[in-house]
C-alpha positions as CSV (number, residue, x, y, z in Angstrom):
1,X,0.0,0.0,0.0
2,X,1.7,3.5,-1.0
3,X,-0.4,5.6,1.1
4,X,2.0,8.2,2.6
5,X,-0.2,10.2,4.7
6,X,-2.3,9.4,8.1
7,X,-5.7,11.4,7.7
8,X,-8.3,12.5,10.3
9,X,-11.3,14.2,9.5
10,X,-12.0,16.8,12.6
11,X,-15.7,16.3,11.5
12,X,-16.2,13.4,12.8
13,X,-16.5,13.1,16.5
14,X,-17.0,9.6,17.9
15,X,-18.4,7.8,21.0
16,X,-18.4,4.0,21.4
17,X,-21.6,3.2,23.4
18,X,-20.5,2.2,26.8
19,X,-23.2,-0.6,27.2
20,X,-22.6,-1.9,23.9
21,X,-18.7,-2.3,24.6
22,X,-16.7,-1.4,27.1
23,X,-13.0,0.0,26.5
24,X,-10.8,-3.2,26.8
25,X,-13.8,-5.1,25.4
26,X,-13.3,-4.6,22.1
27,X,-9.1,-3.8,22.2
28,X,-8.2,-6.2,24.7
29,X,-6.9,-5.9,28.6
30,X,-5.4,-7.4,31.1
31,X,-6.9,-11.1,31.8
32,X,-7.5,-11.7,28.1
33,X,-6.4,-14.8,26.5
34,X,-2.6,-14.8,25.2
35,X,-3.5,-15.5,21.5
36,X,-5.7,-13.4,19.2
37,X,-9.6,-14.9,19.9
38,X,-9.3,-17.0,16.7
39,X,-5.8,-18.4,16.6
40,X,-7.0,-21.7,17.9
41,X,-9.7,-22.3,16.0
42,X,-8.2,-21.1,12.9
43,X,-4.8,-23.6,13.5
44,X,-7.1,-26.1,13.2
45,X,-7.7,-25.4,9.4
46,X,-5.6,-27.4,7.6
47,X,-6.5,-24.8,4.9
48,X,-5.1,-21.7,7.0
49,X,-2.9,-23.1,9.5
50,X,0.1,-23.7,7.0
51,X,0.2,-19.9,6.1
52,X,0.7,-18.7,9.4
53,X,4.0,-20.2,8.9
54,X,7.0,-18.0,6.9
55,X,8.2,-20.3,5.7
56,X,4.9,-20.5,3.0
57,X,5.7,-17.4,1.3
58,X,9.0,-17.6,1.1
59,X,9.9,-17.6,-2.6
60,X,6.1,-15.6,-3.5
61,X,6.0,-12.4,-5.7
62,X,4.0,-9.4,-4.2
63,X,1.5,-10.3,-7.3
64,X,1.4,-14.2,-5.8
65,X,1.1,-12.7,-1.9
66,X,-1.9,-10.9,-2.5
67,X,-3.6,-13.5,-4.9
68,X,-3.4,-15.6,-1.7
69,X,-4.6,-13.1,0.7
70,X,-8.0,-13.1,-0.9
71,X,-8.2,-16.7,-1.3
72,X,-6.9,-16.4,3.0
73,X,-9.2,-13.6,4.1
74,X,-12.9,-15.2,3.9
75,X,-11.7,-18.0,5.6
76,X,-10.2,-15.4,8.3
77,X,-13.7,-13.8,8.4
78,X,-12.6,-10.7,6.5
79,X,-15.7,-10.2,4.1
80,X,-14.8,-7.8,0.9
81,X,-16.2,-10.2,-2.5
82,X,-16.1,-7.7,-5.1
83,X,-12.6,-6.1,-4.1
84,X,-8.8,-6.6,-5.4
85,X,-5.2,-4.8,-5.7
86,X,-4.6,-2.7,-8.6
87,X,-2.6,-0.2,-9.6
88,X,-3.7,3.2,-10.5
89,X,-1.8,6.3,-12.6
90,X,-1.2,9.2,-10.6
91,X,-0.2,12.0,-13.0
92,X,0.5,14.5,-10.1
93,X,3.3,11.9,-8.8
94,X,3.7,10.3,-12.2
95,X,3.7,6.7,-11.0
96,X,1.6,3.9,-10.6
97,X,0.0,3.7,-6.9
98,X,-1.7,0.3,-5.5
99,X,-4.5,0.5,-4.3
100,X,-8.0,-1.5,-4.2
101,X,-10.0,-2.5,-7.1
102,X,-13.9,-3.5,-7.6
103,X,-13.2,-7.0,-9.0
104,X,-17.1,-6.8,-9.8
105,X,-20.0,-3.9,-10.0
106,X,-20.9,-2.5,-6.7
107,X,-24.3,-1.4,-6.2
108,X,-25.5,1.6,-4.0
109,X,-25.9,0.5,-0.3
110,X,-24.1,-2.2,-0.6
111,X,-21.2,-3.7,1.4
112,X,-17.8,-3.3,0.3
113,X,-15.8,-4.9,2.9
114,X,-16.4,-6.0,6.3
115,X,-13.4,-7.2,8.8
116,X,-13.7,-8.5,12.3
117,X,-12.0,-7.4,15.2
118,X,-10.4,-10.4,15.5
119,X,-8.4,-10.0,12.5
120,X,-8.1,-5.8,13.1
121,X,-4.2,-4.6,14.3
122,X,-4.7,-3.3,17.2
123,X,-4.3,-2.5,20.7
124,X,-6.3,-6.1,21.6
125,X,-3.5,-7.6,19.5
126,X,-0.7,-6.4,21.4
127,X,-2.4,-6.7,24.4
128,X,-3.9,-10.5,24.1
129,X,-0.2,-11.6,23.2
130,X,3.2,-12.0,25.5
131,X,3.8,-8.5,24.5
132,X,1.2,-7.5,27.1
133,X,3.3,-6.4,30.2
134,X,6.0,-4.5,27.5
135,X,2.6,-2.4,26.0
136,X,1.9,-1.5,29.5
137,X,5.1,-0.5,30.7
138,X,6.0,1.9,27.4
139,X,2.1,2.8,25.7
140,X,-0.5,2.3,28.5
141,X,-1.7,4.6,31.2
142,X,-0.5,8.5,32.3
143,X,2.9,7.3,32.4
144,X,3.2,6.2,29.0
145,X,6.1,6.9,27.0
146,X,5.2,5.9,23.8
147,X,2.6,6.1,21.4
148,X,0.1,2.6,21.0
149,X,1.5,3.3,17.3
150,X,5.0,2.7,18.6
151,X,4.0,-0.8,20.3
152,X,2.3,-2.2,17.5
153,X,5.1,-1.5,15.5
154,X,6.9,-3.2,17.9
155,X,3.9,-6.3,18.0
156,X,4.8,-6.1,13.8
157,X,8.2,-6.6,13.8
158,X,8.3,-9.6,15.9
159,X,5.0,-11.6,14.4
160,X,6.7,-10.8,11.1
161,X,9.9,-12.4,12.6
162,X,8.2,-15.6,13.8
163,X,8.4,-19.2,12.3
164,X,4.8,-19.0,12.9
165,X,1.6,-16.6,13.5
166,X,-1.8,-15.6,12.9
167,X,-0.6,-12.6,12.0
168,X,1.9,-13.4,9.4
169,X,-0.5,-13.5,6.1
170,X,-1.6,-10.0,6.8
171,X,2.5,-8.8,7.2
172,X,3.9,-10.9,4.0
173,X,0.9,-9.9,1.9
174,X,-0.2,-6.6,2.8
175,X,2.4,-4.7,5.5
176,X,5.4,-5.7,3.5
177,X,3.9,-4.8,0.0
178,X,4.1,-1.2,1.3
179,X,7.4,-0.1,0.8
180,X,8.2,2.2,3.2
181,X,11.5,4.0,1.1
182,X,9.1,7.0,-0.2
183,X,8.2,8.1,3.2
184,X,10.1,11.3,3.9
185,X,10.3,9.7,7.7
186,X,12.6,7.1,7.1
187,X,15.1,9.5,5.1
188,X,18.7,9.7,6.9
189,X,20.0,13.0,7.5
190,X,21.5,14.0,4.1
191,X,19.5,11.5,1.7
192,X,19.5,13.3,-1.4
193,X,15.7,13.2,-2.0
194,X,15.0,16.0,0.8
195,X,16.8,18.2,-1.0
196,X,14.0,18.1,-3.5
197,X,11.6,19.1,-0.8
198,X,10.4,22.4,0.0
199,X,12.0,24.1,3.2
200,X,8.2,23.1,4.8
201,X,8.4,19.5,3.7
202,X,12.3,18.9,4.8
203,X,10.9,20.3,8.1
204,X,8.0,17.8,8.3
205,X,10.3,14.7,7.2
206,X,12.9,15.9,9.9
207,X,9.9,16.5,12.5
208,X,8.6,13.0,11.7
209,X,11.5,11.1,12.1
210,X,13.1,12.7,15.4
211,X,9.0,11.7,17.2
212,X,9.8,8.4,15.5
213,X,13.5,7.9,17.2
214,X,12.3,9.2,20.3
215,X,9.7,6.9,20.5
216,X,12.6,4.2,19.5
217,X,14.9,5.5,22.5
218,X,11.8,5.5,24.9
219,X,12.2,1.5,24.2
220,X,15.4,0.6,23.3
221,X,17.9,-0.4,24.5
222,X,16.3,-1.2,28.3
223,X,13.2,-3.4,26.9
224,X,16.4,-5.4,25.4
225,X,16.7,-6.3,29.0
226,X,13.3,-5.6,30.3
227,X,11.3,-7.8,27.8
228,X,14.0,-9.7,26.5
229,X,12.0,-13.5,26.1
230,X,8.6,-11.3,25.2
231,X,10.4,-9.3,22.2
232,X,12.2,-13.3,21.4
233,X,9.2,-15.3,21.7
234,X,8.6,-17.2,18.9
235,X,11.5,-15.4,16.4
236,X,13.7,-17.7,14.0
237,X,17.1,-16.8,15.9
238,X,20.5,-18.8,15.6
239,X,20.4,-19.5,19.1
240,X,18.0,-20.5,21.8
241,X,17.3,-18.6,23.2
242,X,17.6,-15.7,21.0
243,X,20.9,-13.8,21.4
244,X,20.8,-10.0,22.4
245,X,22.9,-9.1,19.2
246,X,20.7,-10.5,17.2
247,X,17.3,-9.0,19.2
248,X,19.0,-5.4,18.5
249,X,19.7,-6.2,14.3
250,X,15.8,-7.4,14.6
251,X,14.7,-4.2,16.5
252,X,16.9,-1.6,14.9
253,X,16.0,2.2,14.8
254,X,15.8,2.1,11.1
255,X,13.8,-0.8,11.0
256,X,11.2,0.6,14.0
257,X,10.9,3.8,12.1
258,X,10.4,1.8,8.8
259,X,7.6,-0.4,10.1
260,X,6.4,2.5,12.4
261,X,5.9,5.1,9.3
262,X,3.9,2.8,7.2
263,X,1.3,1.4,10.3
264,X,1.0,5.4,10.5
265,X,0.5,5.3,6.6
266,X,-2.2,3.2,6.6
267,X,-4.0,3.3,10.4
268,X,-7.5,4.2,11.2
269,X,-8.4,6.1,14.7
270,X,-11.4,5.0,16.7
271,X,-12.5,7.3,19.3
272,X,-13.1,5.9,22.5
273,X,-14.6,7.5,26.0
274,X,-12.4,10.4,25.1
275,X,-9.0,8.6,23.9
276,X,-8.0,7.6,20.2
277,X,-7.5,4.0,19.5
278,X,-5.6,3.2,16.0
279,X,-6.0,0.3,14.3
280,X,-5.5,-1.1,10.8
281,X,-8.2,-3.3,9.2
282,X,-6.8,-5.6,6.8
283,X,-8.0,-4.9,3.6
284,X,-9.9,-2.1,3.7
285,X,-6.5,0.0,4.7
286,X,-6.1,-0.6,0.8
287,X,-8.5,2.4,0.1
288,X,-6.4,5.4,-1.1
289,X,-7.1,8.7,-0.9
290,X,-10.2,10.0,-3.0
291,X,-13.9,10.3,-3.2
292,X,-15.9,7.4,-5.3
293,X,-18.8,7.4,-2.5
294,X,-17.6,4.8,0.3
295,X,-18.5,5.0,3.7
296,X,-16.5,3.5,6.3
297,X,-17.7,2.8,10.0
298,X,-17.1,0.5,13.1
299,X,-20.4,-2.0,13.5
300,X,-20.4,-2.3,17.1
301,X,-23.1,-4.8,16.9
302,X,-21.4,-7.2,14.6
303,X,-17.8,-6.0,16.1
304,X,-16.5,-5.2,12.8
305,X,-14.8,-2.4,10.6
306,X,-17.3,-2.2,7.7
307,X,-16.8,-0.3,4.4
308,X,-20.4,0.3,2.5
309,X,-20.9,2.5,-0.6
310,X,-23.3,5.3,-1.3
311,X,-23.3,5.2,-5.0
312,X,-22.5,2.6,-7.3
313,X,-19.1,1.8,-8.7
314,X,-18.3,0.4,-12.1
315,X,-15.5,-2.9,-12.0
316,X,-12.1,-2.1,-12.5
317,X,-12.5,1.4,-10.9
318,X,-10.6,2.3,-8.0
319,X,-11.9,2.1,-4.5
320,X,-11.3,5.1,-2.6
321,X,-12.1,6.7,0.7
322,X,-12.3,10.6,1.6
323,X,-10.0,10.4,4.4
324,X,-10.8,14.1,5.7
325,X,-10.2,18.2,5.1
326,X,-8.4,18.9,7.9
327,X,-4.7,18.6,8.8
328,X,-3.2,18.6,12.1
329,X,-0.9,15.3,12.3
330,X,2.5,16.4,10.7
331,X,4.5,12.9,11.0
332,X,3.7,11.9,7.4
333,X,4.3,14.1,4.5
334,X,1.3,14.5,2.6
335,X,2.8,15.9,-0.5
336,X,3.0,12.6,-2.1
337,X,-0.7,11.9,-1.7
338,X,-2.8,13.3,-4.8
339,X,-5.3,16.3,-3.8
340,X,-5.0,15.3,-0.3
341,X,-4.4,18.0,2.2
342,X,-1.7,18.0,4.5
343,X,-1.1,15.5,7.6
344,X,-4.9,14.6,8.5
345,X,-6.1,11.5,9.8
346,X,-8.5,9.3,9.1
347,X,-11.5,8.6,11.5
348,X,-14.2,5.8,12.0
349,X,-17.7,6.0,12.9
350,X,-19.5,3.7,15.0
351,X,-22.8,2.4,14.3
């Protein structure tokens, strides 16, 4: 996904019904399992379970990941029939963008995608994992240090790492598809590239990284110690268990601000009794920026991200979602993103 921007629309003000769902019900707290909700059942599926392992996509294109990811994703719950990756002409950044497709016709009203929270990235996934206690100690609570951002990243680069997770179709055919080398956040000091900025946008890419290695710093190099069999559990190391040298080349700054500038590329924010929650939903973070009449909300009754449209949309055309007008968040250069105002964020609505 080549989204390069993290949108919010100030128009949108949310509340999640208390009685309906309470705060850690639907993101996960203490005294939750220690495995996303559906990682048993779905093991069991001799159709699933062998693409939780790396091993399976080792050797796969990007074109041959995300063929499989839609034959994957109804069997993970995620619901989207009539939508696919293409890739789209931008002649304001003259280059090819992917993005998602209608595979079919869509019809007004109808549902475009629908994804469980089970299979959303989230605060309930760090927090229902052995990654618990570390999300506490650096994202949770007045004392936090860190953004929730920051620990998902985190919760990213060691599922990715694993022989073996839930987790790992969604990273090898969607997270890693997104290259994160065109965001101005993961630029070194002197890159050649910001010189091609304007003084505002070598500001923004130099603001953007700085939050990003502070966050880092905030972590590292104590959790090393801290969290050191959390941040190993389950990673392919040489040795058993993992060696610190090779914990600190897997959870290097460059690679934390990588992974951490494209979950910002391509997060949602739910409001929640007064406190933002992001979260990616697999799938429907494919929508770029634009405005082809999609609506996207959180069902709390189903609990589930769900993308509908409100007019209908021919096959082959791309799916897009306005992400917002207004621009507060500067971490991600919005340049890059065609008639998209700067450094918004985009916002779900409950239902």
């Amino acid at each position: 996904m080549t989204r390069i921007d993290t949108l919010r629309s100030a128009s949108l003000l949310l509340v999640l019904p208390v009685a309906r769902a309470g705060l850690f019900d639907l993101f996960g707290g203490r005294g939750s399992s220690s495995s996303p909700r559906t990682a048993q059942s779905l093991a069991q599926d001799p159709t699933i379970a062998p693409w939780f392992r790396a091993g399976a996509w080792t050797g796969l294109n990007a074109s041959e990941r995300a063929d499989r990811w839609f034959e994957l994703s109804p069997k993970l719950g995620i619901n989207c029939p009539k939508v696919g990756i293409g890739y789209f002409w931008y002649p304001s950044l003259g280059a090819k963008l992917r993005g998602a497709a209608a595979t079919q016709n869509i019809m007004r009203g109808e549902e475009v995608c629908a994804v469980p929270v089970d299979q959303m990235l989230s605060e309930f996934s760090v927090g229902n994992s052995s990654l618990r206690d570390f999300m506490y100690a650096y994202a949770k609570g007045a004392s936090a240090t860190v953004s929730m951002k920051a620990a998902m990243a985190i919760f990213v680069i060691r599922e990715g790492a694993k022989t073996s997770s839930p987790y790992i179709p969604y990273i090898r055919a969607m997270l890693d598809g997104h290259d994160p080398d065109p965001i101005p956040a993961t630029w070194v000091k002197g890159d050649p590239r910001l010189q091609k900025l304007s003084a505002y946008g070598q500001k923004l890419a130099a603001q953007a990284r700085a939050r990003a290695l502070r966050q880092y710093t905030a972590m590292f190099p104590a959790a090393l110690a801290r969290f050191r069999g959390a941040l190993a559990d389950g990673v392919a190391c040489k040795a058993n268990p993992c060696a610190v040298d090779e914990l600190q080349a897997l959870y290097s700054s460059q690679r934390f601000v990588e992974v951490y500038s494209v979950l910002r590329a391509r997060d949602w924010v739910l409001d929640m009794h007064g406190e933002e929650r992001p979260f990616l939903a697999p799938t429907v973070d494919l929508l770029n920026f634009g405005q082809v009449g999609i609506r996207a909300s959180y069902d709390n009754k189903r609990a589930a991200f769900v993308a509908r449209t409100v007019q209908p949309i021919k096959k082959g055309a791309e799916l897009l979602f306005y992400y917002g007008n207004f621009c507060y968040d500067d971490a991600i250069r919005c340049a890059a993103r065609p008639n998209a105002t700067p450094n918004a964020q985009r916002r779900a609505t409950p239902r």
